[in-house]
Backbone as a ProteinNet text record, in pm:
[ID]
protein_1_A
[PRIMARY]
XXXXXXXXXXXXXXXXXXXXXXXXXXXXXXXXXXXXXXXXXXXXXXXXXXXXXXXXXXXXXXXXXXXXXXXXXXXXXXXXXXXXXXXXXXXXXXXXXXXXXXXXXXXXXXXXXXXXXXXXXXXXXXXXXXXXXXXXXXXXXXXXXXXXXXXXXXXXXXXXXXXXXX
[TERTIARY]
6924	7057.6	7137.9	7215.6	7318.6	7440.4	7543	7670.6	7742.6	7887	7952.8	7977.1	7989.6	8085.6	8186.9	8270.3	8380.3	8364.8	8273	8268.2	8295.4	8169.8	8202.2	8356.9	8405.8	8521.3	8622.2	8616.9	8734.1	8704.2	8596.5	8559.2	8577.4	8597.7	8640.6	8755.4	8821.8	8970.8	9055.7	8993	9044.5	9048.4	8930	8926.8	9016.8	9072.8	9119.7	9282.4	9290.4	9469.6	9494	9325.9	9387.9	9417	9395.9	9426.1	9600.4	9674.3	9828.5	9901.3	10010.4	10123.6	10181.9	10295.4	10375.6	10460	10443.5	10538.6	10466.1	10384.2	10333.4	10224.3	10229.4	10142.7	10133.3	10001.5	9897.5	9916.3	9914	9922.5	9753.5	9741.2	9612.1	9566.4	9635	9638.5	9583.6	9671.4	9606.3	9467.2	9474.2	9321.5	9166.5	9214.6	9148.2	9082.2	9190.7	9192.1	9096.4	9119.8	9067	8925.6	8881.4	8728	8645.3	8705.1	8695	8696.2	8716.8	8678.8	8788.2	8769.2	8841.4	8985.3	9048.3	9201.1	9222.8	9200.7	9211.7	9128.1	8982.7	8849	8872.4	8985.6	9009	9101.5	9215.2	9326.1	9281.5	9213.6	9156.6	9116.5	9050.3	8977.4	9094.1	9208	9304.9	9394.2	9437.4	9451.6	9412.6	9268.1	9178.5	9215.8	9226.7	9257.4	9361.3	9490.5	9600	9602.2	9530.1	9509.7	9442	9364.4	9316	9356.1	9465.9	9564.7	9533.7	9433.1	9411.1	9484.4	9567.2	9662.1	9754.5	9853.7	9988.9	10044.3	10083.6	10165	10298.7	10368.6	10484.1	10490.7	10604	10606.5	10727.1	10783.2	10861.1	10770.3	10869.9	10758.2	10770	10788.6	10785.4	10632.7	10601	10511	10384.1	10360.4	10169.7	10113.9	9988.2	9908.7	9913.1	9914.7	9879.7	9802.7	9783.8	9712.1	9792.9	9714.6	9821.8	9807.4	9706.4	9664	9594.7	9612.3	9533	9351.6	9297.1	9171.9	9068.6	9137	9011.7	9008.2	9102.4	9089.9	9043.2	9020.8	8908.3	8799.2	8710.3	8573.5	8530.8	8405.8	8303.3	8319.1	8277.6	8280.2	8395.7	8514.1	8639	8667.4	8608.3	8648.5	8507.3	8394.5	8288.6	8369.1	8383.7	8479.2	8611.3	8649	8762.6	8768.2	8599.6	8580.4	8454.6	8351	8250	8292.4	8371.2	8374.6	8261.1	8304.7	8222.9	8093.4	8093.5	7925.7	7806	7731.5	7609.2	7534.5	7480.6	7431.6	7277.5	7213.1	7112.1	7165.6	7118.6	7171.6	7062.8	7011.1	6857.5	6933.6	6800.6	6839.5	6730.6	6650.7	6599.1	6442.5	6385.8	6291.3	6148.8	6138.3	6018.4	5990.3	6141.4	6150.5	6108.5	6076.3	6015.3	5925.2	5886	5729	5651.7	5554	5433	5412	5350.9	5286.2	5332.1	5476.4	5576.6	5554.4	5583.2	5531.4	5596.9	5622.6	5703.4	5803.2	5910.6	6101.2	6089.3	5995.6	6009.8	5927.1	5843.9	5834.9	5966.1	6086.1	6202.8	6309.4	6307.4	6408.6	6467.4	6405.2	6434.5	6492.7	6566.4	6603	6533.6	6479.7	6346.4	6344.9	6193.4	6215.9	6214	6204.1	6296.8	6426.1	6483.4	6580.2	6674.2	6609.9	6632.8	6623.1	6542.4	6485.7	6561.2	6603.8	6683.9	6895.1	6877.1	7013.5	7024.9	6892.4	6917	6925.7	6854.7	6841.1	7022.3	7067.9	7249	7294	7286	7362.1	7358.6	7257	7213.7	7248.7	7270.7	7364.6	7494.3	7579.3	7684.7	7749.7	7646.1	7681.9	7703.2	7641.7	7648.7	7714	7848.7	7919.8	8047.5	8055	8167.7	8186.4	8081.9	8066.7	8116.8	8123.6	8124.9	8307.7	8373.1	8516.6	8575.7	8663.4	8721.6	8721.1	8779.3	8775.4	8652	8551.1	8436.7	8401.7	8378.8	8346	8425.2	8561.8	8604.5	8563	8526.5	8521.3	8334.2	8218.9	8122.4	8131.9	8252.6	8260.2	8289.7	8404.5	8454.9	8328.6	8254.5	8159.6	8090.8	8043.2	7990.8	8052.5	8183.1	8249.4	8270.3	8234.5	8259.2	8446.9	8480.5	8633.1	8670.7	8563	8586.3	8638	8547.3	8579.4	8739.2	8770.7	8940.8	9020.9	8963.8	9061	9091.5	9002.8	8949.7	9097.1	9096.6	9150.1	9290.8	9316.5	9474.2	9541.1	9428.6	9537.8	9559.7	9487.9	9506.2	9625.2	9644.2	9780.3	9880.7	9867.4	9951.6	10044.8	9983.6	10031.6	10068.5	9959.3	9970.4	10050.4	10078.3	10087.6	10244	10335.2	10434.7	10486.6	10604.6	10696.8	10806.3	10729.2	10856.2	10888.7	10984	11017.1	10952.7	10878.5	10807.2	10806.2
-642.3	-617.5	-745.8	-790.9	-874.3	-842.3	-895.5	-884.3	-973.3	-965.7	-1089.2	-1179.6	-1293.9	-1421	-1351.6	-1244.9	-1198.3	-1096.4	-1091	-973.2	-1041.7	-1191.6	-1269.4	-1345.3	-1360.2	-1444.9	-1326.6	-1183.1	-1144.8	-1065	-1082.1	-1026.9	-1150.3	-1253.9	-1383.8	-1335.1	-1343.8	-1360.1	-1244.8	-1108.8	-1045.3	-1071.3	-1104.1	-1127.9	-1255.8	-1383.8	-1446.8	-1424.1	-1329.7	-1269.6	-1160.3	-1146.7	-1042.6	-1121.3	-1266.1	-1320.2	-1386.5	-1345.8	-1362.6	-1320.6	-1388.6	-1312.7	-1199.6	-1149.2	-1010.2	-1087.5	-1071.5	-1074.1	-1217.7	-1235	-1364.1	-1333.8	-1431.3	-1393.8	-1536	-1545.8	-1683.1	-1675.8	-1721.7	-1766.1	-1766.7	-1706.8	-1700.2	-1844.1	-1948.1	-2065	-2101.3	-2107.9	-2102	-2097.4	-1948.6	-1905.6	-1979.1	-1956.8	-2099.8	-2192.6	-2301.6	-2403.8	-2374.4	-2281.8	-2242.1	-2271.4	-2129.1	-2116.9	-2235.6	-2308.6	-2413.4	-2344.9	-2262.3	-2140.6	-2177.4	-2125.6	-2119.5	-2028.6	-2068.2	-2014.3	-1880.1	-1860	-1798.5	-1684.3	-1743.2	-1674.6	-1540.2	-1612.4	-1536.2	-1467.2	-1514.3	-1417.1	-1277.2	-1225.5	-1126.5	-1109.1	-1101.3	-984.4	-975.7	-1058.5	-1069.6	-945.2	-933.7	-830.1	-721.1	-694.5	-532.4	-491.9	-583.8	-567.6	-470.3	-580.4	-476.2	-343.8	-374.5	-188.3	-95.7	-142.6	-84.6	-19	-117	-68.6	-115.8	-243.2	-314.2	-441.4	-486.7	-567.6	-525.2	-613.1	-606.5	-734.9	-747.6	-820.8	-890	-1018.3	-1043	-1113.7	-1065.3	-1112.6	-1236.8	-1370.4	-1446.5	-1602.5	-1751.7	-1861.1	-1857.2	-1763.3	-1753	-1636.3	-1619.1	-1489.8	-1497.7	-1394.8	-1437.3	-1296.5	-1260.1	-1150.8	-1120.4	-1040.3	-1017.3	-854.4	-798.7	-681.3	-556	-455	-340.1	-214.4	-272.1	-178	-261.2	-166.2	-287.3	-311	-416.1	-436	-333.4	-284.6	-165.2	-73.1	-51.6	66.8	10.3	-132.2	-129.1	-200	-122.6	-127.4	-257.5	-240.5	-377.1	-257.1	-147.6	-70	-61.8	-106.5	-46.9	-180.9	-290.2	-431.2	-395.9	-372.2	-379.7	-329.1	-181.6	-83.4	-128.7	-206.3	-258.4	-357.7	-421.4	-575.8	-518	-425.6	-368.4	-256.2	-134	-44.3	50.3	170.5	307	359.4	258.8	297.3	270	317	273.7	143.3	90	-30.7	-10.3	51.5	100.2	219.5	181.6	256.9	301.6	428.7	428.3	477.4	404.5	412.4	516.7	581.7	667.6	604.5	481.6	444.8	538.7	509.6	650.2	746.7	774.1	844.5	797.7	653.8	586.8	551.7	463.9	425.7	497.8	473.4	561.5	615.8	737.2	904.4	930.7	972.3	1081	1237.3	1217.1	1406.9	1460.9	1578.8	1697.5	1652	1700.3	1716.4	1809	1839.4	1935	1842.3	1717.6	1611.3	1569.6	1593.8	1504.4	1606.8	1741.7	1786.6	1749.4	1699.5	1677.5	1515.2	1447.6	1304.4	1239.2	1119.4	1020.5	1012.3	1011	986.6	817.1	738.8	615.2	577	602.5	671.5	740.3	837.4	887.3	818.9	755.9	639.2	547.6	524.2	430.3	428.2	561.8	620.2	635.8	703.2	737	585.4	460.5	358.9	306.7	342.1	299.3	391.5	471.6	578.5	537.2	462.5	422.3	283.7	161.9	76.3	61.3	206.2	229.8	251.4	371.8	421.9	292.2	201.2	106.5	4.4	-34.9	-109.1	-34.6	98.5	203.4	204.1	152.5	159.7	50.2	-59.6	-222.7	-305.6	-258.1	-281.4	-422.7	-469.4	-633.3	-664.8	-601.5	-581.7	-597.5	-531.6	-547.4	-712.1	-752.8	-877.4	-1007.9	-932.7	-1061.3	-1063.3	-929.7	-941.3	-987.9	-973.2	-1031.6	-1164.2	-1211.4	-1366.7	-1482.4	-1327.3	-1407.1	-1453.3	-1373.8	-1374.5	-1500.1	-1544.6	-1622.5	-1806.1	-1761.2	-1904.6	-1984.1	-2058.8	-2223.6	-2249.5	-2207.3	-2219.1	-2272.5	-2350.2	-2429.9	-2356.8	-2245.6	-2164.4	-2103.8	-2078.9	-2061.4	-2134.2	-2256.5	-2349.3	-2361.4	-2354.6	-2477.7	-2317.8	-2218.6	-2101	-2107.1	-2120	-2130	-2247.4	-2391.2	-2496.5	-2512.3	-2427.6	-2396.5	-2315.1	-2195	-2066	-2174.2	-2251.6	-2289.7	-2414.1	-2451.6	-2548.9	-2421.9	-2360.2	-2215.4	-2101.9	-2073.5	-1956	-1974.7	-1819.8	-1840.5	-1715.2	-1738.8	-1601.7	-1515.8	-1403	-1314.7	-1158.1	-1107.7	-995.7	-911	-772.9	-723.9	-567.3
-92	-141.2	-123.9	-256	-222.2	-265.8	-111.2	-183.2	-214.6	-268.9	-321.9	-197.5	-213.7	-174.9	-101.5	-167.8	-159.5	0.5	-34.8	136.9	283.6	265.4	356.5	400	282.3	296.8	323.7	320.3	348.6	498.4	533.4	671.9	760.5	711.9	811.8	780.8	724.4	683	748.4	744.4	842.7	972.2	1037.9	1181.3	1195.4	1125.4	1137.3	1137.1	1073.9	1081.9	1195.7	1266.8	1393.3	1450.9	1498.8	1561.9	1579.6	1462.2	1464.6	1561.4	1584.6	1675.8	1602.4	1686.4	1608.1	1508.9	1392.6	1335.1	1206	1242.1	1168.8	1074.9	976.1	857	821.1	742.6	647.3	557	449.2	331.8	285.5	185.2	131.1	96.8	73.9	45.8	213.5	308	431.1	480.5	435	462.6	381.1	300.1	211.6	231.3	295.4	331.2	475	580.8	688.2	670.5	556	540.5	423.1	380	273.4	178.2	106.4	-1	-118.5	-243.8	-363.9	-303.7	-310.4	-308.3	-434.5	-546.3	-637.2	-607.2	-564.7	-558.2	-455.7	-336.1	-224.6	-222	-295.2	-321.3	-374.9	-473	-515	-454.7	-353.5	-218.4	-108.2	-137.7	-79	-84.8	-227	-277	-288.1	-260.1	-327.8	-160.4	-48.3	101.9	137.6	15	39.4	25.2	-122.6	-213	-130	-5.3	61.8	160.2	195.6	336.9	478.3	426.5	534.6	592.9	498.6	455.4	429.1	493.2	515.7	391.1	243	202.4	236.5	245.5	285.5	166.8	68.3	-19.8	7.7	-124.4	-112.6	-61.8	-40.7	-2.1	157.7	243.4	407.9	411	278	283.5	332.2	324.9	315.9	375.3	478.6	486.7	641.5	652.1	761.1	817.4	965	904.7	914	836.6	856.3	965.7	987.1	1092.6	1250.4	1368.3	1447.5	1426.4	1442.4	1463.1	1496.8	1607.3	1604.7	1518.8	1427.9	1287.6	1202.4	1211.2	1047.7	1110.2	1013.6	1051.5	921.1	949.7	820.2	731.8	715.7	622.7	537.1	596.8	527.6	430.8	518.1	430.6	297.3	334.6	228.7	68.4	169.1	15.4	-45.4	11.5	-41.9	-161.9	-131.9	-193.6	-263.6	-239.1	-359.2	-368.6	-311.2	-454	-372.7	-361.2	-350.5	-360.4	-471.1	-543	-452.9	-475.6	-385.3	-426.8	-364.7	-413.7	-531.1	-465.9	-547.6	-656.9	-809.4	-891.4	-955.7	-974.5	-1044.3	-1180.4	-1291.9	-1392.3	-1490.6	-1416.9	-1395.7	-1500.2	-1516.5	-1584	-1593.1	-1464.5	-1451.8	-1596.3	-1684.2	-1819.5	-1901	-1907.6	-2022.8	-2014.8	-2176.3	-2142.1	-2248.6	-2238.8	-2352.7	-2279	-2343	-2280	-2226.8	-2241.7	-2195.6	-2122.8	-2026.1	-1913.6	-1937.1	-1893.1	-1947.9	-1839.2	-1856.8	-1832.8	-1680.6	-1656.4	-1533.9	-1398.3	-1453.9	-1337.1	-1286.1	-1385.7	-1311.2	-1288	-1282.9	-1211	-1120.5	-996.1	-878.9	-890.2	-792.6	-791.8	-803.7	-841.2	-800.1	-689.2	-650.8	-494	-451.4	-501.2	-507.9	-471.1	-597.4	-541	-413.1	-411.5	-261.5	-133.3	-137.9	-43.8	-2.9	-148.6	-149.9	-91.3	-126.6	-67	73.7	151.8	265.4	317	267.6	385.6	357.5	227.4	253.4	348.5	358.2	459.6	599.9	624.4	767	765.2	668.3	668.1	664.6	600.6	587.2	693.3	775.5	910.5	1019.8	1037.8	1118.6	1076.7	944.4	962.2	1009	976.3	1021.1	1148.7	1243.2	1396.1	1414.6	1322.8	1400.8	1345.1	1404.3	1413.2	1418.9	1362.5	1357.5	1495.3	1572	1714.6	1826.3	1762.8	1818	1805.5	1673.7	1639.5	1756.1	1760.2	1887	1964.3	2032.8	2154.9	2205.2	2070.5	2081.3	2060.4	1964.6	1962	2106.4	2147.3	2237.2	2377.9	2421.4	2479.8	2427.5	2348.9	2290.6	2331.2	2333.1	2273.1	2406.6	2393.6	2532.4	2532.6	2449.1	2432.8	2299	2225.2	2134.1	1987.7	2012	1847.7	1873.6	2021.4	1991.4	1988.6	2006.5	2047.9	1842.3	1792.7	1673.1	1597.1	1599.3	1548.4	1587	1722.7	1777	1689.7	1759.2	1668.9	1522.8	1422.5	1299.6	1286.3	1384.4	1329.8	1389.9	1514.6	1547.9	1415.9	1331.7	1214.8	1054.2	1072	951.9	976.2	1077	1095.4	1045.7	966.4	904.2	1029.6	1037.2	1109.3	1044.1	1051.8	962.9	1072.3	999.8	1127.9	1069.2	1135.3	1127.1	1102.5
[MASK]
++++++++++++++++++++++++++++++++++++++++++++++++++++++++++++++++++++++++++++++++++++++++++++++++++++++++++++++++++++++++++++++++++++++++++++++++++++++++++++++++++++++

């Protein structure tokens, strides 16, 4: 399975705006610049964020994103659906129906079992980004980090970061 560009860059991009003070918000232009990424490319997942309710808009030029909820309420799952969309990734198009020497209509009552297969292993990927929270991710990062990955994050909001009341 692959997903967009767009998943990665807005699952950084969230965890990067939990990291704001109260009241402060980035500029998608910001964020951008942060992850080296297309500015345009990112604004649109920027956006499907908001539509989502994971994002907080500040509109005007003091504006920019920030989140709308705390960290531990959104999960990877909530950013995935926001930026691919409901659908399942596997889509059967039911081929098995075609072809020369056609079987009778009563081999396919049932789903393909392909198919099926293929659904249950999303359900069990689905289930385990629903478990794994923006929140979580810090606090495995933070474990991780010598100091450097916060340092490299602070002195960025500290030049980006915009302040608005909240």
């Amino acid at each position: 399975m692959k997903m967009s560009d767009g998943v990665e860059q807005a699952i950084h991009s969230v965890a990067m705006l939990s990291g704001l003070s109260e009241g402060g918000v980035l500029s998608a232009a910001a964020l951008a610049e942060f992850h080296c990424v297309s500015t345009s490319y990112l604004l649109k997942h920027l956006q499907a964020l908001s539509g989502a309710g994971i994002l907080d808009t500040v509109p005007g030029p003091r504006g920019g994103y920030r989140l709308a909820k705390p960290p531990e309420e959104i999960s990877l799952l909530d950013i995935l659906l926001a930026i691919e969309g409901p659908a399942p990734a596997f889509r059967c198009a039911e081929i098995r129906q075609r072809g020369p020497n056609p079987v009778s209509d009563r081999f396919f009552a049932k789903p393909c079992n392909i198919s099926a297969a293929m659904l249950r292993a999303e359900r069990v990927y689905r289930a385990e980004l629903a478990k794994t929270s923006i929140a979580d991710l810090g606090i495995e990062l933070n474990a991780l980090d010598d100091g450097s990955i916060a340092a490299r994050g602070c002195a960025f909001l500290e030049i980006h970061e915009r302040k608005t009341a909240r």
